[in-house]
C-alpha positions in Angstrom: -29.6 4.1 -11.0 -27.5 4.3 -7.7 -29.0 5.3 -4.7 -26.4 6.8 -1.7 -28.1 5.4 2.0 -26.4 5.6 5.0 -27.8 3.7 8.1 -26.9 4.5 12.0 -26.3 1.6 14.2 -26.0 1.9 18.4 -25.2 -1.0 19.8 -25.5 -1.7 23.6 -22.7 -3.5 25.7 -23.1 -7.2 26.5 -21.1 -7.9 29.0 -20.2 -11.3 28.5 -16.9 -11.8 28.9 -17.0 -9.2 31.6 -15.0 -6.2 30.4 -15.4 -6.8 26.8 -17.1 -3.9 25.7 -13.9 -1.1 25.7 -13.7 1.5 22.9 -10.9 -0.2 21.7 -12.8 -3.4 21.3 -15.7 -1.4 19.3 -12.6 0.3 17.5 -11.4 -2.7 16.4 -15.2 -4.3 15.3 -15.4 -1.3 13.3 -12.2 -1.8 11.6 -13.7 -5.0 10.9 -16.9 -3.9 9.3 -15.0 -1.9 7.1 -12.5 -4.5 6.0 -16.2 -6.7 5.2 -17.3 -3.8 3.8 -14.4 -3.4 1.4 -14.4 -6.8 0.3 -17.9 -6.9 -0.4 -17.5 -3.7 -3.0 -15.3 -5.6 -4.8 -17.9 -9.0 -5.2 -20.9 -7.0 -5.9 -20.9 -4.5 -8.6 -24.0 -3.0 -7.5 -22.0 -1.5 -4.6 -20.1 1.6 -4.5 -18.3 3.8 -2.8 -18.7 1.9 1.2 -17.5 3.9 4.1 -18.0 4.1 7.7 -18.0 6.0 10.6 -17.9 5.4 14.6 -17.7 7.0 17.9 -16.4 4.3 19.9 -17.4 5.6 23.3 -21.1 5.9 22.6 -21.0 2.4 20.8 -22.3 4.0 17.3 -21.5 2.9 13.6 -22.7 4.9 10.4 -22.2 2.8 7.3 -23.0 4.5 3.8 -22.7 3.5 0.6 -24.0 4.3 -3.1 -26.1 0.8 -4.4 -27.0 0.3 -7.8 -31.2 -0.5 -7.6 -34.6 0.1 -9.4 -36.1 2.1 -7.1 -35.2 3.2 -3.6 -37.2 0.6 -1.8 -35.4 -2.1 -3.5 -31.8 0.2 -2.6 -33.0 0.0 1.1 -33.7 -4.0 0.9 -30.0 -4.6 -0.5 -28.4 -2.2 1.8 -30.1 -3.6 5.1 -29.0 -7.5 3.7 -25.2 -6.1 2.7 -24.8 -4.2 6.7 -26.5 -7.4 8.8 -23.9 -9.1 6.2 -20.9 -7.4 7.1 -21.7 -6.9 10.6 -22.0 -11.0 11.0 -18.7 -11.2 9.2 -17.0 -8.9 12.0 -18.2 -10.4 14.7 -17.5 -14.0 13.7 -13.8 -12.6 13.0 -14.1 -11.4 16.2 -14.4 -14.4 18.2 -17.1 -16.0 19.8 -18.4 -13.0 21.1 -17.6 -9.0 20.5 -19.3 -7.8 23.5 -21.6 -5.6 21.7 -25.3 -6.3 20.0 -27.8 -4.0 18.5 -29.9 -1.9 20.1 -32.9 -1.7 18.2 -33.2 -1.7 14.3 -31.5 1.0 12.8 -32.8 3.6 10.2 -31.7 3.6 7.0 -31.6 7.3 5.9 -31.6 8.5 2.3 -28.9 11.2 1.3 -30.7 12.5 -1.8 -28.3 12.0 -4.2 -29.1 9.6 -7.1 -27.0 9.2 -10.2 -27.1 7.0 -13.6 
């Protein structure tokens, strides 16, 4: 059964270097998350559909994707791993440091669609 979750990410400036935390920086982590995102849809099949979504001047990230799972719990479980995943994978492309770092743990939201 495939579950569709999305999960909301802000993520706070850290401002070493100094200056690193631009739009266009978080624009370009983004981009990023998606290319992980996109790579990692085609090595698990229990993945589907993977998108995102930013605002680059208020630092926030929506990723979403349908994930093949038991039960909604377990959905939840392998969509928090597959985001903390990706979001590594970006920020080790992006250097040593991407002058940005979550603010708190995000929510993981359920959109209420489920499908065989």
């Amino acid at each position: 059964m495939f579950h569709t979750l999305q999960m909301h990410i802000r993520f706070a400036p850290d401002l070493r270097p100094p200056g690193s935390a631009t739009a266009e920086r978080f624009d370009l982590f983004v981009d990023r998350v998606g290319d992980a995102l996109w790579a990692l849809e085609h090595a698990d099949s229990a993945v589907a559909d993977p998108d995102t979504g930013a605002d680059p001047a208020e630092r926030s990230l929506v990723v979403g994707m349908r994930i093949s799972a038991a039960t909604l719990q377990d959905a939840h479980e392998v969509l928090l791993a597959h985001v903390r995943h990706v979001v590594s994978i970006a920020e080790r492309r992006g250097g040593a440091t991407v002058g940005f770092r979550a603010e708190r743990r995000p929510a993981v939201r359920d959109i209420g669609l489920v499908s065989a």
